[in-house]
N, C-alpha and C positions, 0 to 999 in steps of 0.2 A: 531646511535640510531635505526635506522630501521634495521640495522642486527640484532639488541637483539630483535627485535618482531618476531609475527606471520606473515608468507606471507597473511594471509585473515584479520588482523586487516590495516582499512585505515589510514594515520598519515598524516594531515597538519601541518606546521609550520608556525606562521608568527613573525612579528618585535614585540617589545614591544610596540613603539608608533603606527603602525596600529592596535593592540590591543586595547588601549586606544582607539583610535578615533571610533573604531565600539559601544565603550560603549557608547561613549559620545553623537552619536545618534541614541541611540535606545528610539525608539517611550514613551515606556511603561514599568516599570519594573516588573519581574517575580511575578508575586502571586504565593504561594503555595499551593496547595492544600490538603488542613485537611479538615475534617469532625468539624464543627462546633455547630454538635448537637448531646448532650450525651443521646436524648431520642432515639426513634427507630420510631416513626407512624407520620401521619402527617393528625389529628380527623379532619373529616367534620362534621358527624353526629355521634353520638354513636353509631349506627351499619355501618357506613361507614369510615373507616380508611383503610391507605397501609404506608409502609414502605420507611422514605426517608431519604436524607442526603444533607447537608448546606455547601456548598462550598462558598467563597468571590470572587464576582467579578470583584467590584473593591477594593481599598485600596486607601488611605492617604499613596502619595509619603515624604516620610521623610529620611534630610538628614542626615547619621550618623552621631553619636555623638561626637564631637570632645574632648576628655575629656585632663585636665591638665596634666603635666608629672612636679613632683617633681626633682628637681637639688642636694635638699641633700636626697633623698631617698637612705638607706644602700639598701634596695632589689633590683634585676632586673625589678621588673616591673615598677619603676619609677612613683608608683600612690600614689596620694595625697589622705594624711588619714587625715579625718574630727573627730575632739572629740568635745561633748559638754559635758558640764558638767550643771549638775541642783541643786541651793541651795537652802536652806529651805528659807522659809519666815521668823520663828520667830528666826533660826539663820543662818544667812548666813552663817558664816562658816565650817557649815556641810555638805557636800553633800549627795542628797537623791538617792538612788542608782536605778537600773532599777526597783526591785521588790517592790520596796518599793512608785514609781510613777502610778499614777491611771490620768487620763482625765475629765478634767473639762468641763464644759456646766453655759453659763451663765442663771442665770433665774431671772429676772428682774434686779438688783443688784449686786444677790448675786452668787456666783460657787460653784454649786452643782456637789461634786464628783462621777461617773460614772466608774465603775471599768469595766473587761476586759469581768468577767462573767454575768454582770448584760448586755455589750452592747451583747454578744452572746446568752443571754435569750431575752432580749427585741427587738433585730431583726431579720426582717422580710422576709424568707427565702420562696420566693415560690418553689412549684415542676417543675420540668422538664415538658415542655407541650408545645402543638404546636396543639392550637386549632381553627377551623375554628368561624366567630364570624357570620357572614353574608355575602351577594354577596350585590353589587350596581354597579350601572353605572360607567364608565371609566370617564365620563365627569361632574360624582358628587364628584369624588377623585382625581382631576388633582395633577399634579407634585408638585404644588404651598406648597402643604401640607407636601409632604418628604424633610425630616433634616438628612439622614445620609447615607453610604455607600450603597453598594446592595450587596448582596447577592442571590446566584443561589440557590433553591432550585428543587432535581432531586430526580428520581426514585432510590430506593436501589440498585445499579448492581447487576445482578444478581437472582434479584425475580421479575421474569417475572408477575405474577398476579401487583405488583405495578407499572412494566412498559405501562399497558395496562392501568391499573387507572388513569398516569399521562398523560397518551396520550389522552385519553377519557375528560378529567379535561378540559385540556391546549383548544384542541378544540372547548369541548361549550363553554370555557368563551369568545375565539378569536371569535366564531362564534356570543353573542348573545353582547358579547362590554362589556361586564364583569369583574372586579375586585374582590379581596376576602378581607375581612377586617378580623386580627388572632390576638390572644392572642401568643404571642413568650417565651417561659422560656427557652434557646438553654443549660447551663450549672447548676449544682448542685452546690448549695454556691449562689445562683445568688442573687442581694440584689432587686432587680427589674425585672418587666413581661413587656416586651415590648409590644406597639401596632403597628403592620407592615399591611403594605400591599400589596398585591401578585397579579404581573400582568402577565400574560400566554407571554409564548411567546417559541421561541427557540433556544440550543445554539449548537453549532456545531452537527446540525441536528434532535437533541436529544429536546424531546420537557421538559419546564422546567419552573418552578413560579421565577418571581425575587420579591425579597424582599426588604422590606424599611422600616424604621420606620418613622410612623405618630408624625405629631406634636400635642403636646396637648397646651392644652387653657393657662397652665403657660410658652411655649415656644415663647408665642408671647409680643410683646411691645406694649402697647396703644399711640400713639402719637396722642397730641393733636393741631391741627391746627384752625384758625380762619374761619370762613365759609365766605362765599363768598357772602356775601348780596348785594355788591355794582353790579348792572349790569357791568359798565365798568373794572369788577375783573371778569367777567365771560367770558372763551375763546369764539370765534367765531365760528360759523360749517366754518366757510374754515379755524379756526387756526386748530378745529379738524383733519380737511381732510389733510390738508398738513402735519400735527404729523404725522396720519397714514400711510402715501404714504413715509415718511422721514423713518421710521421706518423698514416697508416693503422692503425699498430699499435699507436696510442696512445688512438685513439677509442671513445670510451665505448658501451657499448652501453646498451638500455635498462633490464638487468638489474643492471650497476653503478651507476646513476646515475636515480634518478629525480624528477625538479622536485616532483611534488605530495608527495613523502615525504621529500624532505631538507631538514633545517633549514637557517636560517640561521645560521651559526656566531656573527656577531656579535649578535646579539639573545639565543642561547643563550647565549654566556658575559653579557651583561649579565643577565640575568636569573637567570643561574646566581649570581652574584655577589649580586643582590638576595636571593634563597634563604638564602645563606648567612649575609649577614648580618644578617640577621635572627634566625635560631639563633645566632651568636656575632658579638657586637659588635666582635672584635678578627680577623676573619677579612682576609688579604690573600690579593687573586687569583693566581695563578702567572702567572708570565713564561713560560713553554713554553705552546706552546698545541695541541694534536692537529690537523692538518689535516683537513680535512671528508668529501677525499675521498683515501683510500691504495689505490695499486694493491696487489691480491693477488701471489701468489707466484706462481702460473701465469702471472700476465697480466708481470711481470717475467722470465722463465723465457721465454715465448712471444717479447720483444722481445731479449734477449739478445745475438743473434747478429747483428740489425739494429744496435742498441749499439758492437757489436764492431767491426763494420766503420763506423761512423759515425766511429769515432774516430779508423782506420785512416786514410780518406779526409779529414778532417776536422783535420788537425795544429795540435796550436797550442801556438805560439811567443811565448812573453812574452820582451818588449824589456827587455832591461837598463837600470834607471831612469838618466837624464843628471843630475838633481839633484834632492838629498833637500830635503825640508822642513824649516826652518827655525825655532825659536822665540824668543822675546827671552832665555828660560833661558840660552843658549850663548850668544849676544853678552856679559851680562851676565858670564857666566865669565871673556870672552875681557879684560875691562877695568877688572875690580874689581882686580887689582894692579896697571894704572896708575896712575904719580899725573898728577897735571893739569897738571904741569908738561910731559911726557911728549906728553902730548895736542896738544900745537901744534909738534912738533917735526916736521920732516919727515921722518924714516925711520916713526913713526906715523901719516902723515899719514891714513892710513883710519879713524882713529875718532874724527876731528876733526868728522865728520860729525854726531857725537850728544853731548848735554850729560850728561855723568857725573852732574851734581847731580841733572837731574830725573829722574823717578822711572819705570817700564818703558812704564807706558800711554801715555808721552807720544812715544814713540819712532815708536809708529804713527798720531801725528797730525798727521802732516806737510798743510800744505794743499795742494791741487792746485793742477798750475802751471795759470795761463789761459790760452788758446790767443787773439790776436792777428792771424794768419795761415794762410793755407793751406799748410803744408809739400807737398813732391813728395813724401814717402814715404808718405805716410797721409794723401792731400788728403780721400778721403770725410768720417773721424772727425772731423779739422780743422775741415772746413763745418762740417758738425753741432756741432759744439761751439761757435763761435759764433756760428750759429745760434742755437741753445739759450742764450747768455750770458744772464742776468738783470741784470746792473748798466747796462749800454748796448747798445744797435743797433748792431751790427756784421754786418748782413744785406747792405748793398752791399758792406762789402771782401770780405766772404767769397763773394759771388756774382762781384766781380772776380777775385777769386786764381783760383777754382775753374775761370775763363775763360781765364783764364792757363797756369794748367797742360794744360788739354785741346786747346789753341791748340798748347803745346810737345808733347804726346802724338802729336798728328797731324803737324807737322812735320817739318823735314827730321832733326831728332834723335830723332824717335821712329820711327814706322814700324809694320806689321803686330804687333810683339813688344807693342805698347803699345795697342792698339785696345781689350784689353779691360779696360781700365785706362780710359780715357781711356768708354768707356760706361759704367762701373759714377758715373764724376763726374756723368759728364751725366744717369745718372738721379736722381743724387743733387741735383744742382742744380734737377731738374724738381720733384723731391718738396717742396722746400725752397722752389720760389716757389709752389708751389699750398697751402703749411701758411702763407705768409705773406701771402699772397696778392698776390702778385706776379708774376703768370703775363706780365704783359708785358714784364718781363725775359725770360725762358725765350724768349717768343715771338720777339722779336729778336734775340737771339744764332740761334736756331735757324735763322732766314730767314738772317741773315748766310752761317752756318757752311755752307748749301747751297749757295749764292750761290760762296763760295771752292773746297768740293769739287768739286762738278762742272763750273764754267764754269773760274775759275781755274786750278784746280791738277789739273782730269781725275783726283780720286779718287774715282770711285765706288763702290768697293768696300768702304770702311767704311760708305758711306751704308745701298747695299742691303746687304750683309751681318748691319751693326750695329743701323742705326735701323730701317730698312724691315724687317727680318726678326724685330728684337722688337715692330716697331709704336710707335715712341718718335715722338709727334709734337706738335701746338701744344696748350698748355693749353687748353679749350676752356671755355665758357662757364659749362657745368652745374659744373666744378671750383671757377672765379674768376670773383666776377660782376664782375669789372673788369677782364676780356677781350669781345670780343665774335666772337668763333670760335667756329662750330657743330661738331657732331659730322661731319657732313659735309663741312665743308671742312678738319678736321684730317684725315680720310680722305683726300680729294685731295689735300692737300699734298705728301703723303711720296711719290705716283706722279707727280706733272705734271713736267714741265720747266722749271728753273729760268730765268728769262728775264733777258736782260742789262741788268743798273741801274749805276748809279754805286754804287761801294762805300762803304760805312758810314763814316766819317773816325775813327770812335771805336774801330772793332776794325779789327785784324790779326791774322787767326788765324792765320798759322803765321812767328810772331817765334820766333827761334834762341833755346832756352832753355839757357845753358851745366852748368845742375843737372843735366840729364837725363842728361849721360855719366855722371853718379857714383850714379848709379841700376844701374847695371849689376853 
């Protein structure tokens, strides 16, 4: 081979398995580098723009796709062809052909068809644009806030006036601890404008913005926990101090741990795995698998004493289990030397519950009961579930019960003990006319219910407390377009004063519910 070459071209050779094994640890695999932005500038101000371009810094290691290989495929490529077929509804036996299918959208009920040119008119196609929004503090936009890859944003090669721009940029912001906050459009088609943020810094010499996108207010989760009213629920400053020293003492320097030199472990054993079978056909991977990163003996040694008193301060107390788990095994035990005769007598009357003949699966097929009514002990699930019914509409009894019981929560048998009981209904009831779209229910119970607490019965104190202090008020328009209440007048409702009308004939919100004493 090297007499068919050039004497100035260099040629190494190596095995096929040291070729594998150099992939298999390599730190980081290759990005490409494309230009990620089909605009051209990069607007600070409308007389301040220069010219730049979005390379990816890093990436989402992904491993190839392993796809099926057909065994009666007549072609070579041995790929498995998927057909569906789509039939009519009012007759199945016709199929509806491609042109002839349009995309549905549910809207309360009912599927309202949406064809192909109605979604390319009705969405929402911003321009290309890469515009600056504002600067802030580094330490008001921590990391805590970015949800996605990064991106290098650099100077256009080549056009020195934006080389001088970027360079000049990148230093005030490192100089005054500065971030940028930007509106992002990077492609034409795009169906969304990103919000990113751009931190200075530099990459192989070259000074450059990395990019990120901000999270917004629907990427987060609200979890709800119990508050800690009990002192003995509330840590100690030396549980604090030993957290913090426990914590500190666990952080990685950048001698244990370095991103551009540590593999990925899942890609390594996949690939590990490809290696080997390839050398033996019959090779299986291990269940054990090395974790990527092991503290040393010093750095275990150094935390020790922290450890020690963690544990000290840290007591933990496992609860003696109340009841064990169950299988059909031990039923089965308990009734294979009954006979059936046995089974209907009443000293056995407990296994009259299950039929001996059938067989163990069928034991856990019992049907669920249907819910009918809003029970007082679990009125929320109750709506919801019929609510939720598929065979018949049962949306007015279940918005009546639920009126029922919240009517008896606030009355003379309920009281303060029941307020929060009686708000978790009513937002249940609100969520449940705005998924049916039935907000003018919602709406007149809620005018009523103001109407009897403050004028009638001088309770204010669930109003503001409960409503006004979660902000629970009239479905408004943007929810159910078969309301006509603005965002603005569901805001004044909950502060004006109720004014004196003739009362509703159809409610009475605080009827004597005799259920409620057996709640107790």
């Amino acid at each position: 081979v090297k007499s068919m070459l050039d004497e100035n071209v260099n040629v190494s050779f190596f095995s096929v398995s040291d070729y594998v094994c150099s992939h298999l640890n390599a730190a980081t695999p290759y990005v490409r580098n494309t230009n990620k932005y089909q605009g051209s500038v990069l607007e600070i101000t409308s007389r301040v723009k220069f010219h730049v371009h979005v390379f990816a810094k890093t990436k989402i290691a992904k491993l190839p796709t392993l796809q099926k290989v057909s065994r009666i495929a007549e072609d070579n490529s041995k790929k498995v062809l998927r057909e569906q077929q789509y039939k009519s509804t009012v007759n199945p036996d016709v199929e509806v052909t491609k042109e002839e299918r349009v995309s549905g959208y549910m809207y309360g009920k009912e599927v309202v068809p949406f064809s192909a040119a109605d979604e390319a008119t009705m969405g929402y196609h911003p321009p290309v644009a890469f515009q600056v929004l504002f600067f802030a503090r580094k330490k008001h936009i921590g990391i805590e806030f970015l949800k996605s890859e990064v991106d290098c944003v650099i100077a256009k090669p080549g056009a020195a006036n934006a080389r001088i721009a970027m360079f000049s940029l990148v230093n005030a912001m490192i100089r005054k601890r500065y971030v940028a906050v930007a509106r992002y459009v990077g492609r034409k088609r795009s169906f969304r404008a990103r919000l990113v943020r751009l931190s200075p810094g530099y990459t192989n010499g070259a000074p450059c913005l990395y990019m990120t996108d901000l999270a917004c207010m629907h990427d987060y989760r609200d979890f709800e926990f119990p508050t800690l009213d009990n002192e003995t629920q509330r840590p100690t400053q030396a549980q604090v101090d030993v957290m913090k020293r426990f914590i500190k003492s666990f952080t990685l320097d950048d001698e244990d741990f370095k991103p551009e030199t540590t593999a990925n472990p899942t890609r390594q054993s996949f690939y590990e795995t490809i290696h080997q079978r390839a050398l033996n056909a019959n090779y299986k991977p291990s269940s054990e698998r090395n974790p990527p990163l092991v503290p040393t003996e010093e750095k275990l040694n150094d935390v020790k004493g922290v450890m020690e008193t963690l544990k000290s301060l840290f007591p933990v107390h496992l609860p003696s289990p109340t009841k064990t788990k169950e299988f059909w095994g031990s039923y089965y035990d308990q009734i294979k030397n009954v006979s059936s005769a046995q089974l209907f007598e009443e000293k056995t009357s407990k296994y009259t519950t299950r039929d001996i003949n059938a067989g163990p699966e069928s034991w856990f097929n019992e049907e669920k009961t249907l819910v009918n009514e809003v029970g007082n002990v679990h009125p929320v699930e109750d709506f919801w579930a019929m609510v939720d019914r598929q065979d018949k509409d049962l949306f007015q009894a279940a918005s009546n019960g639920m009126i029922t019981h919240i009517m008896g929560f606030l009355g003379p048998l309920g009281g303060e003990n029941y307020y929060d009981k009686a708000l978790s209904c009513i937002r249940a009831l609100r969520n449940g006319c705005v998924k049916t779209s039935n907000g003018t229910v919602f709406n007149n119970f809620l005018r009523n219910l103001k109407q009897d607490l403050l004028l009638k019965h001088n309770n204010s104190e669930f109003w503001n407390s409960r409503l006004v202090g979660n902000s629970i008020s009239l479905v408004v328009e943007d929810e159910d377009m078969n309301v006509s209440v603005s965002q603005k007048e569901a805001a004044a409702f909950l502060e004006s004063k109720p004014k004196a009308e003739a009362p509703s004939k159809s409610m009475n919100l605080f009827t004597e519910d005799d259920d409620l004493s057996d709640m107790d």
